[in-house]
Each structure stands twice: as C-alpha cells, then as structure tokens.
N, C-alpha and C positions, 0 to 999 in steps of 0.2 A: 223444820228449818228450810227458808228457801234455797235454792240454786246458789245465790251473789254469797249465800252466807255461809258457804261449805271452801274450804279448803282445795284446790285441786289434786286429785289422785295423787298415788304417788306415780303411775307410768308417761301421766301428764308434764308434771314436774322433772321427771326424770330427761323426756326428751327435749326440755326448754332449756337445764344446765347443761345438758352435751350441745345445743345450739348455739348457746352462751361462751361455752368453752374452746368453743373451736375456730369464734371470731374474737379474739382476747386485743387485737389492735382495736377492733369497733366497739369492745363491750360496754366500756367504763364501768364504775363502780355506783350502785346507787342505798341510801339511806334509808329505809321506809319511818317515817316520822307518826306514832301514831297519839295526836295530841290534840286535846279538845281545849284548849286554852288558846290564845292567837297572841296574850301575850308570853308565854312561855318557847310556843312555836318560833316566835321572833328573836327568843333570845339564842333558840339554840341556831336556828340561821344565821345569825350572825356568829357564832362559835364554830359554824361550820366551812365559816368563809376562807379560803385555800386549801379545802383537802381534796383528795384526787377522788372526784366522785361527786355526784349530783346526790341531792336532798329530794325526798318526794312524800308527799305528807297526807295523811286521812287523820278523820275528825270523828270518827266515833268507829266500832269494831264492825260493822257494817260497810261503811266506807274500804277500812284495810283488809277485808274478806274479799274486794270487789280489787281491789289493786293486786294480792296475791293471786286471783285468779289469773293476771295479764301476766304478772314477770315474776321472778323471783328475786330478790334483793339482796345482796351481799350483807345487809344485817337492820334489823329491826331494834329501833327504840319505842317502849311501847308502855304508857302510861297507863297505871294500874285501875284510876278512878276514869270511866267517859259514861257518856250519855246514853249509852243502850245494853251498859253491863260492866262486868267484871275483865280488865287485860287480861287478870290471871288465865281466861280460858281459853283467852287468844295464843297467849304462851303455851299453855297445853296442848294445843293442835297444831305450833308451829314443831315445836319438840316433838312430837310421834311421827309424823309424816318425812315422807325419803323423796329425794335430797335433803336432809337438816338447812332450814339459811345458816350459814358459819355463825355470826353474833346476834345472838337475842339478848339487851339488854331492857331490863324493867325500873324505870324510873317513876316515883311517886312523893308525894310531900308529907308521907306517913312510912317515917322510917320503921316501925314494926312490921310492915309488910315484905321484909328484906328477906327473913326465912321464906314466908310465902310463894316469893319468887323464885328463889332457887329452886324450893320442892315444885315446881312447877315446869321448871326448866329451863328458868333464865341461867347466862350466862354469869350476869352480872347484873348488879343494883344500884343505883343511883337514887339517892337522897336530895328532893328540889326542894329548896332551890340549890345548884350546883354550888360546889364550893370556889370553882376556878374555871377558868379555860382549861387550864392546863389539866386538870379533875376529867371533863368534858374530853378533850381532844386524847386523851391515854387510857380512856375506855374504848373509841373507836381505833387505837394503833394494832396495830401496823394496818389493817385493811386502808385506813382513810387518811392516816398521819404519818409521816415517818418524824425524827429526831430534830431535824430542822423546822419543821413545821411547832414546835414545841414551844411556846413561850416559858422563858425563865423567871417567871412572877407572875401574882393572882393579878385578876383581871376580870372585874363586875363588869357586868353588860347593863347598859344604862333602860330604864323603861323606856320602850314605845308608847309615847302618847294616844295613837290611832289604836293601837291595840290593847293598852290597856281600858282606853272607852267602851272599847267593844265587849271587851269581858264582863266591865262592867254593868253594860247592860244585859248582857247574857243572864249576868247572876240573878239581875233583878229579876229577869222574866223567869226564871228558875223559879225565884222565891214567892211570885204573886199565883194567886190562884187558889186554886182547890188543887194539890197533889197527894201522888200516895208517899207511905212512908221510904220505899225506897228512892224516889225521885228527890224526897226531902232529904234523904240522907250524902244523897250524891249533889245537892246542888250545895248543902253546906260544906263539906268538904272540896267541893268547885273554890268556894269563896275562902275557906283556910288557906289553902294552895299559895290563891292571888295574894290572900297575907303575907305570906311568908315571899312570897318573890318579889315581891315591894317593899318586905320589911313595915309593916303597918301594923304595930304595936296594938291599936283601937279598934283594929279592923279584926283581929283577930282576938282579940278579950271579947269583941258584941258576936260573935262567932259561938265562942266558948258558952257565951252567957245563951244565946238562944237553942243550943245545944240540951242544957240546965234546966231552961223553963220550956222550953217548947215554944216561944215565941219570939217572935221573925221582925216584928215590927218595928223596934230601934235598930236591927240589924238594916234594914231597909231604907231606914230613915238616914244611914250612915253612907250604905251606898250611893246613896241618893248626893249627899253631902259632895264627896268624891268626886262625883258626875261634874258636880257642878263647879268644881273645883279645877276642872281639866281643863286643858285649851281648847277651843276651840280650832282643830287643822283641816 
C-alpha cells in the first residue's frame, strides 16, 4: 500500500482535531463526499445547499485516502461501489483509527449492502437514489442542519444535463474493451446506480439482461441512444 493510501496515524490525527478544536470561530464544518458518479455528486450538492459547512468531494478511495491525509472532516459520506475498490474498506479504516470522524454514513444504490455497512462501521445508510431532501439533510443533522434548515415536503432534485453526459460516457468507456471481471462488475453496477437516479425503466431491464447473458452490446447500444438524446450544453 502506498503512502497517499494509508490513513494518517492516529498521533497525527489526534494533533490536527486539538488544532481544529481550538479555532472553532475559523473551523467550519466540512463534508467529505466520496462519489464516483458526477451525476449523483450534483444532486447531493445541491441538497447540500444552506447547511453550515462546505462539501469537498473525491472520486475513487484513493482520491479520499489523499484528502484524509490533509484534514479531518466532521463526516464522511462514502459510496460503497468506486473505481479502485470496495467503500466498505474505506469504512473500516475510518472506524478503527482515533479521533473517530463523528458521522460515517455509507450510501449505495444496492440496498442489501445496508447490514454490510454497519458491520463495517458505518453510522448510517442511505439507499440511492434518496428519497427526499429532507431523508438527505436528517442524516447529516445536527452537525450540517438544524430544524429550520428542514424542508416540510419531498423534494426530487432535477438531472444535470452536463453531468449526467459525463456519466454517460464514463459508463461507456467502462463497458468497451477487454476488462476483468471485477471492473465488469463494478462498471455495471456504475450503470444500475444511474438507472435508478434517472428512474430509467430500460436502462436498467438492459442492465439486468446483460448481467444474465454476459453481453454488454445492447447495453451499449442504449447508452449510446441516451447520449444522443442529451442536449447538447
């Protein structure tokens, strides 16, 4: 394991929250966002819009191994499917190491992994696509919300066009090629994810189906569809 991909000590850690703690006017409060999707990342930004506290976000558990090295985050949301492995293990090394971050919560679009996270060490779990803001913003209370910040009714966050092209093509370049089976498994469950946060009924039966047969091709051909279907911004 290199250097970027190790946790910091715990004496390390220890004297960045007594530094933390001791300028509580200059601290602020921050989010660590650990989300390989740009359109899922946009939705939760914008759910995260008026809470007392900045949002700061990595794209694979490599990325957030390199952010925890810098600070410590008042709490961690942290996506159980990315690009270079399993969250669960990210969770496991934020749960053993001292200072604890206060809230580790484990969000994924495969709700059987709910046990998984706790035994892990999550706080809490969160099933994507969210059901509400208000689902959203009373996982991260009190640290990021208080009662006024609280909307009294649900409240879908509309797709980003930009971001969901981008996924889009992400998926694609996931799918083409010669990969191995774990990359295949991770890039189709990439592409359920986006189903179900779009709500795409077809997107997610050619999912299921190439799951079934082991072939990707109409799957492809649909994202493809998609692509071309987006605006151009």
């Amino acid at each position: 394991m290199t250097p970027t991909q190790t946790l910091p000590d715990a004496p390390m850690q220890a004297r960045a929250a007594h530094d933390l703690l001791a300028r509580p006017q200059t601290r602020g409060r921050t989010l660590l966002l650990v989300e390989d999707s740009r359109q899922a990342s946009d939705s939760i930004r914008l759910m995260f819009q008026g809470a007392q506290g900045r949002l700061r976000r990595a794209d694979s558990l490599s990325a957030a191994r390199r952010h925890l090295s810098l600070y410590l985050p008042d709490a961690v949301l942290i996506d159980l499917g990315l690009p270079d492995g399993s969250g669960l293990d990210l969770i496991r090394d934020m749960h053993k190491h001292r200072p604890r971050i206060p809230l580790i919560i484990a969000i994924s679009g495969q709700p059987d992994l709910a046990m998984a996270a706790m035994q892990a060490g999550a706080d809490r779990f969160l099933a994507k696509p969210f059901q509400s803001v208000t689902e959203f913003r009373s996982a991260l209370s009190p640290i990021f919300f208080g009662r006024a910040d609280m909307p009294s009714f649900s409240q879908d966050v509309p797709p980003n066009p930009c971001a969901l092209r981008d996924d889009l093509y992400l998926a694609l370049d996931l799918l083409c090629g010669e990969i191995s089976a774990d990359k295949r498994s991770y890039a189709l469950q990439f592409v359920a994810t986006l189903a179900q946060m779009t709500r795409d009924s077809a997107m997610s039966m050619a999912v299921a189906d190439a799951r079934d047969s082991g072939v990707i091709v109409e799957l492809a051909q649909l994202l493809r569809q998609r692509l071309q279907a987006q605006p151009l911004i």
